[in-house]
BALOBA-1460 file (C-alpha; in Angstrom, 3 decimals):
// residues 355
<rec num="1" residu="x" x="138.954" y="142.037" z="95.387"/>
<rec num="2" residu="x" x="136.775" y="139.270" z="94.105"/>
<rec num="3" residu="x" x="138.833" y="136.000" z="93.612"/>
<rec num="4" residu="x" x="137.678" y="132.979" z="91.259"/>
<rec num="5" residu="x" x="140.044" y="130.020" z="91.690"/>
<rec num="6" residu="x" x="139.229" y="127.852" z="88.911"/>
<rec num="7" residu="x" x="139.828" y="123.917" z="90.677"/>
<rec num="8" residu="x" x="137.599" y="122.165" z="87.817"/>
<rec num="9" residu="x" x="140.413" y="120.447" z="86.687"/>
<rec num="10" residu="x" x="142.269" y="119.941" z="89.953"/>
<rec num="11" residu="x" x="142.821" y="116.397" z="91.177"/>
<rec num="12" residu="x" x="144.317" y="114.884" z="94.104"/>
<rec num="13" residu="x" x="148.365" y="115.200" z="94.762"/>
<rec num="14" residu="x" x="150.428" y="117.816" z="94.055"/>
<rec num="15" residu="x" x="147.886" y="120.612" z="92.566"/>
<rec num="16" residu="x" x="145.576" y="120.000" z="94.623"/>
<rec num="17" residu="x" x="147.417" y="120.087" z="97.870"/>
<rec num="18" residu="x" x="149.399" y="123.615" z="96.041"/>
<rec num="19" residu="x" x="145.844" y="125.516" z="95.477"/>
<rec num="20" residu="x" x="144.195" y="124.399" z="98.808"/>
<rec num="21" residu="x" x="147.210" y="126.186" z="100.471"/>
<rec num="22" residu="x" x="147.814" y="128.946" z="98.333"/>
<rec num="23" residu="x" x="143.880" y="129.770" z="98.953"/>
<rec num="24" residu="x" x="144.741" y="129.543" z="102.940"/>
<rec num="25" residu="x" x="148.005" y="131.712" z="102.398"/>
<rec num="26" residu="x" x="145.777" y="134.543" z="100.597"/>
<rec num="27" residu="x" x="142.883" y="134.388" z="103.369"/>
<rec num="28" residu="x" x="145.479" y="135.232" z="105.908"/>
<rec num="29" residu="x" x="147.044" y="137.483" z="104.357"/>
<rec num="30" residu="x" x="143.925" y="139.479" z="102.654"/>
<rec num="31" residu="x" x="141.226" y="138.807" z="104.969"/>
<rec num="32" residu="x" x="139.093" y="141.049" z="103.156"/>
<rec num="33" residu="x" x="139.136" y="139.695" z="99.559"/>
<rec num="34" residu="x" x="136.253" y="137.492" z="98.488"/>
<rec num="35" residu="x" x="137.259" y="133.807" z="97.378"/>
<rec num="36" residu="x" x="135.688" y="131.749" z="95.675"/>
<rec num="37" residu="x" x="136.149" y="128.122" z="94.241"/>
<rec num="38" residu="x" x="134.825" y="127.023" z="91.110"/>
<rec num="39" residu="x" x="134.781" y="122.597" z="91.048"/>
<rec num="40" residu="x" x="132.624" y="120.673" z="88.723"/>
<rec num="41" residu="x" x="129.618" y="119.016" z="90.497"/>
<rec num="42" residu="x" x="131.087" y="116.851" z="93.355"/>
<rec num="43" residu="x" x="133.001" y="119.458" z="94.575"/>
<rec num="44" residu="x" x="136.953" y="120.572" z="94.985"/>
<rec num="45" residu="x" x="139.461" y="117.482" z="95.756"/>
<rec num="46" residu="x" x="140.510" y="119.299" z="98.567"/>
<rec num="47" residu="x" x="138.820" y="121.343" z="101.578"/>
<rec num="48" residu="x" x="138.834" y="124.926" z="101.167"/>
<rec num="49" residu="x" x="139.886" y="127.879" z="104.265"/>
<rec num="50" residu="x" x="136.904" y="128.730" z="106.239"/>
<rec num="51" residu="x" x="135.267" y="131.618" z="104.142"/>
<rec num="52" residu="x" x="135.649" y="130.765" z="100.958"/>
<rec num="53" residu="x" x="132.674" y="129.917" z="98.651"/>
<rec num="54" residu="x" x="132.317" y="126.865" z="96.415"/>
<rec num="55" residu="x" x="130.781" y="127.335" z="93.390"/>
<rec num="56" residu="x" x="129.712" y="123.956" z="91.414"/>
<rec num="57" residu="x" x="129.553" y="123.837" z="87.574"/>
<rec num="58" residu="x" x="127.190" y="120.949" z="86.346"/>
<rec num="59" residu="x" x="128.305" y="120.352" z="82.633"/>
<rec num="60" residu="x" x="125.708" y="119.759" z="80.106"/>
<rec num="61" residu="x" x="126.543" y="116.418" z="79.091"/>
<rec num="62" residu="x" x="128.896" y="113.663" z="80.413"/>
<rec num="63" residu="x" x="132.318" y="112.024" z="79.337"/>
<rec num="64" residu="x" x="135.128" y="114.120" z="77.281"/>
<rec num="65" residu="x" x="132.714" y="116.396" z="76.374"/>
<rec num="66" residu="x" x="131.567" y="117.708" z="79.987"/>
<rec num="67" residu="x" x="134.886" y="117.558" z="81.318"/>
<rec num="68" residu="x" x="135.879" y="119.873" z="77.830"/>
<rec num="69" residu="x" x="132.795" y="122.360" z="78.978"/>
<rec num="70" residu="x" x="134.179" y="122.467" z="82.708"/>
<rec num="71" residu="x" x="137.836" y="123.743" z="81.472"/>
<rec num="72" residu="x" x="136.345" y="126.308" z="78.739"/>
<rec num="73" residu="x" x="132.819" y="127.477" z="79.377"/>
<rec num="74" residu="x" x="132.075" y="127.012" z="82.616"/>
<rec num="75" residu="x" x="135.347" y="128.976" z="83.772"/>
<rec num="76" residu="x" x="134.238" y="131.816" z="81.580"/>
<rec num="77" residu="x" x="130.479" y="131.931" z="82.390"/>
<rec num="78" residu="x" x="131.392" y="131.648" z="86.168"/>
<rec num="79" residu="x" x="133.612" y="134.816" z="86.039"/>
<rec num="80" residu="x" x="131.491" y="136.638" z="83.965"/>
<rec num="81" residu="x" x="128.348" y="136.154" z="86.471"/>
<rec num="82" residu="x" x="130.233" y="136.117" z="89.296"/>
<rec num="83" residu="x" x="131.706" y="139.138" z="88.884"/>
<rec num="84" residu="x" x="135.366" y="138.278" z="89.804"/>
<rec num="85" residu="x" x="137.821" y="140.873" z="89.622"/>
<rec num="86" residu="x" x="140.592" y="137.841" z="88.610"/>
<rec num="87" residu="x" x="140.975" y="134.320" z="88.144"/>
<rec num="88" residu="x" x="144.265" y="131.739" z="88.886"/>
<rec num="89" residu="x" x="143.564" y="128.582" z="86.953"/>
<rec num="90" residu="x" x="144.945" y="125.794" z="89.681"/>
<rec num="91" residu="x" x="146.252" y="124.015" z="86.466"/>
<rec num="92" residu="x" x="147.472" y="124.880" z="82.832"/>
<rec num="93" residu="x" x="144.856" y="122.931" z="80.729"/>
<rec num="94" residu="x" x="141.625" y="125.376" z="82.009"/>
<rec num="95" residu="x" x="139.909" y="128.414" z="81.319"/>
<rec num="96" residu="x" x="140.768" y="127.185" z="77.289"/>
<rec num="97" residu="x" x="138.363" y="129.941" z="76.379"/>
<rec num="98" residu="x" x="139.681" y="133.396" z="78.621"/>
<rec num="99" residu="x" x="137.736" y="134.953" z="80.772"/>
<rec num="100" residu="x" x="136.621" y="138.502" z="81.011"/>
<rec num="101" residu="x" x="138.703" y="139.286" z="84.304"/>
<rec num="102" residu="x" x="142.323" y="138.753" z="84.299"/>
<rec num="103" residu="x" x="143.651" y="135.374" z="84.693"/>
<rec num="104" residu="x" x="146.411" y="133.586" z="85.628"/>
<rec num="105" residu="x" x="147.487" y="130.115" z="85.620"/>
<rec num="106" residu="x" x="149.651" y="128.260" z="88.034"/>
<rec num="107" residu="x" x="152.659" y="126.748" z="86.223"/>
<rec num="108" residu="x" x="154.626" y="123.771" z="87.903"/>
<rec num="109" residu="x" x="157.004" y="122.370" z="85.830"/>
<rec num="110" residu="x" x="158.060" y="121.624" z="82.437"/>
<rec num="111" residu="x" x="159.600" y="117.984" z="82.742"/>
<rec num="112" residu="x" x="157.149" y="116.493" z="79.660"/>
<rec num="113" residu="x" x="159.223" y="118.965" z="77.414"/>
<rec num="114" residu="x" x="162.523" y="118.531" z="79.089"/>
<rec num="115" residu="x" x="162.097" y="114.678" z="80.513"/>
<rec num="116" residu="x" x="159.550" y="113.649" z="77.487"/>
<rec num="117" residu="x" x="160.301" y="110.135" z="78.575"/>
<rec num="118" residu="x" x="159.144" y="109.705" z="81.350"/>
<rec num="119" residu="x" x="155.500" y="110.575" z="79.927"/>
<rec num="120" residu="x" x="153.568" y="108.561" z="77.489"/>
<rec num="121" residu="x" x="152.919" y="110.006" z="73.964"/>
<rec num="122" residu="x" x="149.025" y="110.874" z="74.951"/>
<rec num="123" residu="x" x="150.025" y="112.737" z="77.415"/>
<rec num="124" residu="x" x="152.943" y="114.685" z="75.704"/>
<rec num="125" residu="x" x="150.142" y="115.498" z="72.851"/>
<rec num="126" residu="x" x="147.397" y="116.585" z="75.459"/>
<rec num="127" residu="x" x="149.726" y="118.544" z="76.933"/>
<rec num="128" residu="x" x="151.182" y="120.582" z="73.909"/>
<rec num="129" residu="x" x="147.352" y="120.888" z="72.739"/>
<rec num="130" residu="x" x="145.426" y="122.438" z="76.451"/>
<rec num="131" residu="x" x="148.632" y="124.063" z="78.019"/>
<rec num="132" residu="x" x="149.719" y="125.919" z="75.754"/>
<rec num="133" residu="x" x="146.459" y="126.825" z="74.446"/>
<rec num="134" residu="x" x="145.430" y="127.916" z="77.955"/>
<rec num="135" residu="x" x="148.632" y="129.718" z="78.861"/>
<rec num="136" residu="x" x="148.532" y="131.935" z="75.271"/>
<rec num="137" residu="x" x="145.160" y="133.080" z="76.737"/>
<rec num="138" residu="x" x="145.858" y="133.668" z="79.941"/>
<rec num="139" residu="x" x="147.618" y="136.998" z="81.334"/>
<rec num="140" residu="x" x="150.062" y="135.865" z="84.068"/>
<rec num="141" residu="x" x="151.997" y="132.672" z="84.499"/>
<rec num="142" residu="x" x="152.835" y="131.782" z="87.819"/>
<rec num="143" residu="x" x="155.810" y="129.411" z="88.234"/>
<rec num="144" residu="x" x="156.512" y="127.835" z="91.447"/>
<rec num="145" residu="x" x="160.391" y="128.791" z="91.164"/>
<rec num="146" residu="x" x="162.793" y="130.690" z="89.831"/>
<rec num="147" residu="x" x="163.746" y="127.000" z="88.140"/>
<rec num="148" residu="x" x="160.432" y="127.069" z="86.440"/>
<rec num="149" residu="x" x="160.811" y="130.044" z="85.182"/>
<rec num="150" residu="x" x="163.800" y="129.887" z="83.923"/>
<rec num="151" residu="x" x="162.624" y="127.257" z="81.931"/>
<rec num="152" residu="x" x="159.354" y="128.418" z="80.541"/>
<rec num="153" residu="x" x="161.607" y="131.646" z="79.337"/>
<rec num="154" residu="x" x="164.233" y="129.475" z="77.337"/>
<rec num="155" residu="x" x="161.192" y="126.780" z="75.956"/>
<rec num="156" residu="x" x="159.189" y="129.522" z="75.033"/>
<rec num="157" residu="x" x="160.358" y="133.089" z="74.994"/>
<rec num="158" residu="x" x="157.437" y="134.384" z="73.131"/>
<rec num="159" residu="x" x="155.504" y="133.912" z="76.224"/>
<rec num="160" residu="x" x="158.280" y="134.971" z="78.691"/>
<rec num="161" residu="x" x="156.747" y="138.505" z="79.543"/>
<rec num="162" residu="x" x="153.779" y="136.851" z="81.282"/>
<rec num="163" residu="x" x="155.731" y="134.854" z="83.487"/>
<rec num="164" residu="x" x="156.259" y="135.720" z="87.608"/>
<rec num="165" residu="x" x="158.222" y="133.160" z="89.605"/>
<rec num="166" residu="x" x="155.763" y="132.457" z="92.771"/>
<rec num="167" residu="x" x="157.668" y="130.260" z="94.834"/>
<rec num="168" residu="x" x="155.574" y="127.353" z="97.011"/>
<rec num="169" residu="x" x="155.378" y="127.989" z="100.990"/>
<rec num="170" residu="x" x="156.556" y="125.655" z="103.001"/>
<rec num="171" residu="x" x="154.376" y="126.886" z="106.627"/>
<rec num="172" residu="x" x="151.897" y="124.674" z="106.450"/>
<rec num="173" residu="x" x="154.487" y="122.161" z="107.795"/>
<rec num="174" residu="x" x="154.144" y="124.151" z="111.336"/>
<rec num="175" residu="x" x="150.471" y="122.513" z="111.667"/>
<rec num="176" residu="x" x="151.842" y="119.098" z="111.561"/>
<rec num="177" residu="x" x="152.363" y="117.352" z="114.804"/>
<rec num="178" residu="x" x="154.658" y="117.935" z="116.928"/>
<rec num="179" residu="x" x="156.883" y="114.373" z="117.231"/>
<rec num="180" residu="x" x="160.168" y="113.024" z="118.660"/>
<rec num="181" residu="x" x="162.569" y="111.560" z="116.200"/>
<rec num="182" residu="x" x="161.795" y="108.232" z="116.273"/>
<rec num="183" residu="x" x="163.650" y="105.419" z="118.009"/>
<rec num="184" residu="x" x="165.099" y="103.327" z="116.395"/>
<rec num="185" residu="x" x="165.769" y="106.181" z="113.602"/>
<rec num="186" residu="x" x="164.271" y="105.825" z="110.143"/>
<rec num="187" residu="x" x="165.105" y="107.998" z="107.060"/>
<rec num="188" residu="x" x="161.904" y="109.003" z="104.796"/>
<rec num="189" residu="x" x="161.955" y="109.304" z="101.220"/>
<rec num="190" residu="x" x="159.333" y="108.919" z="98.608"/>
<rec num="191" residu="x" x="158.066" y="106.136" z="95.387"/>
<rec num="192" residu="x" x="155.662" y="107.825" z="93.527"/>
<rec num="193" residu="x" x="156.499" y="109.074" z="89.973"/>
<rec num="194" residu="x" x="159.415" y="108.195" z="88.264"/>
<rec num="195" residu="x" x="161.497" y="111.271" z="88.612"/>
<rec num="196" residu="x" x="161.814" y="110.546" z="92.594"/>
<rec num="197" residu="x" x="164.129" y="107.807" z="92.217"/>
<rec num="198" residu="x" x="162.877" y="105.376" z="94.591"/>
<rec num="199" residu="x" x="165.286" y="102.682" z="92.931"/>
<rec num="200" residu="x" x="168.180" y="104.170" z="93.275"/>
<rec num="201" residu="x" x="167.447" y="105.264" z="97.540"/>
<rec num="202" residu="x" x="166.934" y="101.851" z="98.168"/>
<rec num="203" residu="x" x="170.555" y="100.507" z="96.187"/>
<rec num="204" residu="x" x="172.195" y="103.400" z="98.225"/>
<rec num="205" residu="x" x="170.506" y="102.185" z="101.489"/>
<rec num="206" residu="x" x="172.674" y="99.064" z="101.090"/>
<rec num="207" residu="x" x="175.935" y="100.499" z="102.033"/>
<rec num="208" residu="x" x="174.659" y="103.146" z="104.236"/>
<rec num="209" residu="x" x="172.835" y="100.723" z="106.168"/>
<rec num="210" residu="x" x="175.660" y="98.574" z="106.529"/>
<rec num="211" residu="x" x="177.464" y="101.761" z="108.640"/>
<rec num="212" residu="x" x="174.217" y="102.285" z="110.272"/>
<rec num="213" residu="x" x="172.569" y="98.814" z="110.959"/>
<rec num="214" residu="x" x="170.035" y="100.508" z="113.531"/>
<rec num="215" residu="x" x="168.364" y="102.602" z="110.697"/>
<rec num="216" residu="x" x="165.187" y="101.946" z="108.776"/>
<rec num="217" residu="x" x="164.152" y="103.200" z="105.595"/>
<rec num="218" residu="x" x="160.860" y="104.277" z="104.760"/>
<rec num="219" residu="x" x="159.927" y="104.582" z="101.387"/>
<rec num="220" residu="x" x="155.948" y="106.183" z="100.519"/>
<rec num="221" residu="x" x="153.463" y="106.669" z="97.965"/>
<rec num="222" residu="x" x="154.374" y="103.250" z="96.334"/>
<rec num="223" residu="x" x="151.598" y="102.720" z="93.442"/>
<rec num="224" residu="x" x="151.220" y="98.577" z="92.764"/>
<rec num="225" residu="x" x="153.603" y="98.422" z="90.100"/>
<rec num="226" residu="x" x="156.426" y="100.692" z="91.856"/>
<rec num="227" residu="x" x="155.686" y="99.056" z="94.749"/>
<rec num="228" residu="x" x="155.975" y="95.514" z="92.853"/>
<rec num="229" residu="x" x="159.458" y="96.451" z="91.370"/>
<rec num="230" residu="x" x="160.782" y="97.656" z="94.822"/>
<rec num="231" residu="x" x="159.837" y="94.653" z="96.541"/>
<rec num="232" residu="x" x="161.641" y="92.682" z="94.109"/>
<rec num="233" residu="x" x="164.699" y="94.815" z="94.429"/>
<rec num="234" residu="x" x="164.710" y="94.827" z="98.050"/>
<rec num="235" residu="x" x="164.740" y="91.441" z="98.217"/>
<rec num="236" residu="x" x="167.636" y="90.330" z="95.658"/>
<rec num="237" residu="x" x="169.277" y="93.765" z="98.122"/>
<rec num="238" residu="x" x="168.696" y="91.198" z="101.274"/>
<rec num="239" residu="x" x="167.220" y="94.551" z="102.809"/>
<rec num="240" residu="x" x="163.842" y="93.317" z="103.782"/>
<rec num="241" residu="x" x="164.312" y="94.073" z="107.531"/>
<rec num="242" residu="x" x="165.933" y="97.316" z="106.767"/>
<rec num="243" residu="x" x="163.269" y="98.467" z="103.783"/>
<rec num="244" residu="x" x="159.430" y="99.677" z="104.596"/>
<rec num="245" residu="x" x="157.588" y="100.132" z="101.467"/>
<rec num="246" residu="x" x="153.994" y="102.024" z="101.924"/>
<rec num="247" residu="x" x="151.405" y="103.146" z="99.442"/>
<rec num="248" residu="x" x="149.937" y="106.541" z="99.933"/>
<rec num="249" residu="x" x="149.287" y="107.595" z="103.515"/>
<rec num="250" residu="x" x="146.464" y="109.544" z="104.303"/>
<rec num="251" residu="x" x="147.334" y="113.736" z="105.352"/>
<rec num="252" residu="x" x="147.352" y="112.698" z="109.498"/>
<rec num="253" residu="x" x="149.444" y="109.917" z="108.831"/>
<rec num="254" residu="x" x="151.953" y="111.509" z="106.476"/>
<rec num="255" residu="x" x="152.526" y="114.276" z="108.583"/>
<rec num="256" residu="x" x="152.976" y="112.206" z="111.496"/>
<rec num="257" residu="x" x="155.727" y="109.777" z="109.388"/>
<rec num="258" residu="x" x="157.158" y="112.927" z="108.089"/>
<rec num="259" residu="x" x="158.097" y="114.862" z="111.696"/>
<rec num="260" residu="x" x="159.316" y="111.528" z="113.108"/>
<rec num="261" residu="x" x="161.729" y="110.904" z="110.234"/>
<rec num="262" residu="x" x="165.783" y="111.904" z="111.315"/>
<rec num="263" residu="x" x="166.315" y="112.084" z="107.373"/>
<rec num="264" residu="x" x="164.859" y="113.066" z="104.559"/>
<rec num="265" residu="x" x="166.053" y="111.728" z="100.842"/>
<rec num="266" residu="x" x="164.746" y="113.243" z="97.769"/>
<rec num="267" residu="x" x="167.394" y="112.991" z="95.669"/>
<rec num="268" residu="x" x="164.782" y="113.249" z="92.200"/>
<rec num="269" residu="x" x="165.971" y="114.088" z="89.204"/>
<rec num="270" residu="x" x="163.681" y="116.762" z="88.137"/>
<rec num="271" residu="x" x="161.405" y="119.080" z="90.453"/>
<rec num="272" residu="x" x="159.751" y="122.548" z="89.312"/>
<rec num="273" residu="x" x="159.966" y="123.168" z="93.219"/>
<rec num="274" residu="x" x="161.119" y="120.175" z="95.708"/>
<rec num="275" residu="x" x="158.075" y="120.568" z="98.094"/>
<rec num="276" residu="x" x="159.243" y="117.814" z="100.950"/>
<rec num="277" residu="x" x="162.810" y="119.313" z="100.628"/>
<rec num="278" residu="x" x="161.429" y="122.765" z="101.790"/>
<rec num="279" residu="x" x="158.908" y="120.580" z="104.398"/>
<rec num="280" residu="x" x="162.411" y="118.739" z="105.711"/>
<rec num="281" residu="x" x="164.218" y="121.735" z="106.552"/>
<rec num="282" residu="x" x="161.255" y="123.800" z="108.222"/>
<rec num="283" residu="x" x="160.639" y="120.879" z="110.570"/>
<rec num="284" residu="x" x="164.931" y="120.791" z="111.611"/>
<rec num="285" residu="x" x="165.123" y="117.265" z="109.883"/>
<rec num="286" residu="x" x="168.341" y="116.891" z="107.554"/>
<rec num="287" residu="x" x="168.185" y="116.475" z="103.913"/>
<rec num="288" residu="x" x="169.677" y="114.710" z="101.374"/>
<rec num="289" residu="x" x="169.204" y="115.737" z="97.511"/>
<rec num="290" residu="x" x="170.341" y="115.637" z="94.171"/>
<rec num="291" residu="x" x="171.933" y="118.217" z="92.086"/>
<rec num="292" residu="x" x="168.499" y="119.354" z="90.293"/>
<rec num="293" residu="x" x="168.600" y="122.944" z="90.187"/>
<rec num="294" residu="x" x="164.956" y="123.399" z="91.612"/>
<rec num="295" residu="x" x="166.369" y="121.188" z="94.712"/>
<rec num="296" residu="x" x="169.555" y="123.606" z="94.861"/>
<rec num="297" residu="x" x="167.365" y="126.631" z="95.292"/>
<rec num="298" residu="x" x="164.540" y="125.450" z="97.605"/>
<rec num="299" residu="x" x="167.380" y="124.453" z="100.310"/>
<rec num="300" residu="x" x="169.623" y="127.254" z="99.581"/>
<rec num="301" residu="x" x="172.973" y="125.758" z="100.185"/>
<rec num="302" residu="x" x="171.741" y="123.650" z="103.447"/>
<rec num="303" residu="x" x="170.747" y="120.468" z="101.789"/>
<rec num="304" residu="x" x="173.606" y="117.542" z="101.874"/>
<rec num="305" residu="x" x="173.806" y="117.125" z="97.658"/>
<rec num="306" residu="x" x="174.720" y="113.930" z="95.902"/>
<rec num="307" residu="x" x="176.978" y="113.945" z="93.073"/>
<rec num="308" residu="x" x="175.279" y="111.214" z="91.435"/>
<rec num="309" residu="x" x="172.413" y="109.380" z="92.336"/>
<rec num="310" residu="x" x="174.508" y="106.207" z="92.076"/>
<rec num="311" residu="x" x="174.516" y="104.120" z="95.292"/>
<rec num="312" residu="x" x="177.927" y="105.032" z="96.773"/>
<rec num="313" residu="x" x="177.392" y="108.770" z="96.322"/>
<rec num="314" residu="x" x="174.106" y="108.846" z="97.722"/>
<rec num="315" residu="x" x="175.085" y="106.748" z="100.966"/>
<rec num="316" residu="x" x="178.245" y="109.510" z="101.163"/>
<rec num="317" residu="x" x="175.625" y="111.947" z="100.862"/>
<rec num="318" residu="x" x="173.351" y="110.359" z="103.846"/>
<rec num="319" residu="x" x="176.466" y="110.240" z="106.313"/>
<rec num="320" residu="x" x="176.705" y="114.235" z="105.262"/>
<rec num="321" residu="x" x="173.504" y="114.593" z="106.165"/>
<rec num="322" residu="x" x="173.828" y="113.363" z="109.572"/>
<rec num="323" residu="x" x="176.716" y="115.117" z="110.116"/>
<rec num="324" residu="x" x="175.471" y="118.333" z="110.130"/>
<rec num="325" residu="x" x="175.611" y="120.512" z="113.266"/>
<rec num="326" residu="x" x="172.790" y="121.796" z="114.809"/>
<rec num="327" residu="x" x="173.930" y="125.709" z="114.346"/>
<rec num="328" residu="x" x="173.683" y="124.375" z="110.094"/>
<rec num="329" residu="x" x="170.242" y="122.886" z="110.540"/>
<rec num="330" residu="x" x="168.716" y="126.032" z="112.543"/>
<rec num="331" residu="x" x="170.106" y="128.134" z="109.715"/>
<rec num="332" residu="x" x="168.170" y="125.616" z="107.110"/>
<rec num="333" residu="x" x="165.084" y="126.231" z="108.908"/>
<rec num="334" residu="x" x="165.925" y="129.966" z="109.388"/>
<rec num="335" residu="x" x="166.167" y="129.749" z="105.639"/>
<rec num="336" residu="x" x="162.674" y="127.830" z="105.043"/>
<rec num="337" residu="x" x="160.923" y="130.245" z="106.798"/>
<rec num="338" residu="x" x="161.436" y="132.527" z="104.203"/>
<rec num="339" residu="x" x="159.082" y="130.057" z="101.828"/>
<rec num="340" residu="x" x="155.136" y="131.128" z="102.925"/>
<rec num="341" residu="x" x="152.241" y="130.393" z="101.547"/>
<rec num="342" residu="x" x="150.755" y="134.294" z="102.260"/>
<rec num="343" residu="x" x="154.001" y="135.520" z="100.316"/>
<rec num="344" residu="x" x="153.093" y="133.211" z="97.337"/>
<rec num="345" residu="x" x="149.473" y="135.171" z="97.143"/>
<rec num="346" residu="x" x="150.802" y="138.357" z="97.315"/>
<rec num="347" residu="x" x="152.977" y="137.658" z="94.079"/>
<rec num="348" residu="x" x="149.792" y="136.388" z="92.316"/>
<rec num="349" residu="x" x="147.835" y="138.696" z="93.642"/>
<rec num="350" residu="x" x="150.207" y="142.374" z="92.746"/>
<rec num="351" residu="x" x="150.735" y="140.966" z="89.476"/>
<rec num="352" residu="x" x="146.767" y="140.146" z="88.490"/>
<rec num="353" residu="x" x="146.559" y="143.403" z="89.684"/>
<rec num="354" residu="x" x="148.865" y="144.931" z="87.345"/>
<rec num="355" residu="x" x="147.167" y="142.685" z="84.409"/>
């Protein structure tokens, strides 16, 4: 089987990191399928598994117009000369035109219809406009949970048929490095986008670290104006020795931060899948997150969940947390293992073949 994934409109973050190891998880577990990338001229935002061919579309023009040509034509012609026997669009807005093979496209949430505010009106439009015109062309949607899913069937039941949850693996965690907790202990927890509630970690770190004086927090992927804010709130907090604030950490350096944490919060108040929950729990590190029904089902019942994301409920939800007995966290991982990358191809995979 001849695979195009079509990466033209995959950036850096959370797609990107989602088809780089969905690509790995269906080289290991069809060795013998042919893969190949399609990226505009510089190239995929992320390195490929050993194997698998890139193949770089040069639009015909520049600006809006090129980057139009990369998500419509250039999907299509590349299929069509390529010969693929299926393509899986790494984002909703490509392939706007079809493709002769079957294709499916990689679905990760629907917060801009169910959280419109935390998006700007441009975006909301662009959104209605090239997702759902690519997803009405395409044969299979792939959500990355049974959340998802649920979602895209109640939003849009006309479509519903061509959805398939494919839930996100979770293995690529057993590359990182192997590290002792560190001493003193910190817990990790994260301040990009606004659903991740970075604001409300760091009021709740205030009476946990008052129990817990030898504990740091470490808060990542601060953007400049996050990271403003924070700093400002940290300050009238008086938990500037107690507070780290970092921007975005490169992969060797978030992995390493990540394996030495002795907690993970994520208490965010929307996820299509809850990526560093899954991470936290493969890697025998407690977790701490909200009631968001994505969260719920990626840590199966293991997680320590807040009530509220208010301060006192989250900091009662951190000493839960560390409570946990070792017999409950080697269940959580036993239960994270179940989350792999190869089983996430083989749903895409059986159901393009079914297209």
């Amino acid at each position: 089987m001849h695979v195009l994934f079509d990466a033209v409109a995959v950036r850096s973050g959370s797609a990107a990191i989602v088809v780089a190891h969905l690509i790995r998880g269906w080289r290991e577990a069809f060795p013998d399928d042919r893969l190949t990338v399609l990226a505009g001229p510089d190239g995929p935002d992320f390195v490929p598994a050993e194997g698998v061919v890139v193949h770089r579309a040069h639009p015909p023009v520049g600006g809006p117009a090129g980057k139009a040509w990369l998500r419509s034509l250039a999907v299509r012609r590349a299929a069509r000369d390529l010969a693929v026997d299926a393509v899986v669009s790494g984002v909703p807005a490509s392939g706007l035109v079809g493709t002769p093979a079957p294709r499916g496209v990689i679905l990760y949430d629907l917060r801009h219809e169910l959280r419109p505010d935390q998006f700007s009106r441009k975006t909301r439009a662009a959104r209605r406009l090239g997702w759902w015109w690519s997803i009405r062309r395409a044969d299979g949607v792939y959500t990355i949970s049974e959340r998802t899913l649920d979602d895209f069937r109640d939003r849009h039941p006309r479509l519903a048929a061509k959805g398939v949850a494919a839930q996100l693996g979770s293995d690529h965690a057993d590359a990182w490095p192997t590290a002792e907790r560190a001493d003193p202990p910190y817990a990790l927890a994260f301040g990009h986008f606004g659903n991740k509630n970075a604001h409300a970690v760091i009021r709740a770190w205030q009476p946990f670290s008052a129990r817990h004086p030898d504990w740091t927090l470490r808060l990542v992927g601060m953007g400049g104006s996050d990271r403003a804010a924070a700093t400002q709130l940290v300050h009238e907090l008086g938990l500037g020795d107690v507070v780290d604030l970092a921007p975005w950490l490169d992969d060797d350096a978030f992995a390493g931060t990540f394996a030495a944490a002795s907690m993970v919060v994520f208490p965010s108040d929307f996820e299509g899948f809850g990526l560093p929950a899954a991470e936290a729990m493969r890697l025998g590190i407690p977790v701490v997150v909200s009631p968001d029904p994505a969260l719920r089902e990626v840590t199966g019942g293991f997680a320590a969940v807040a009530l509220t994301v208010g301060a006192d409920d989250l900091a009662d939800a951190m000493e839960a947390a560390l409570a946990q007995a070792p017999g409950h966290l080697t269940e959580a991982q036993q239960f994270a293992q179940g989350f792999t990358w190869a089983r996430t191809a083989r749903i895409v995979r059986e159901d393009l073949l079914r297209r």
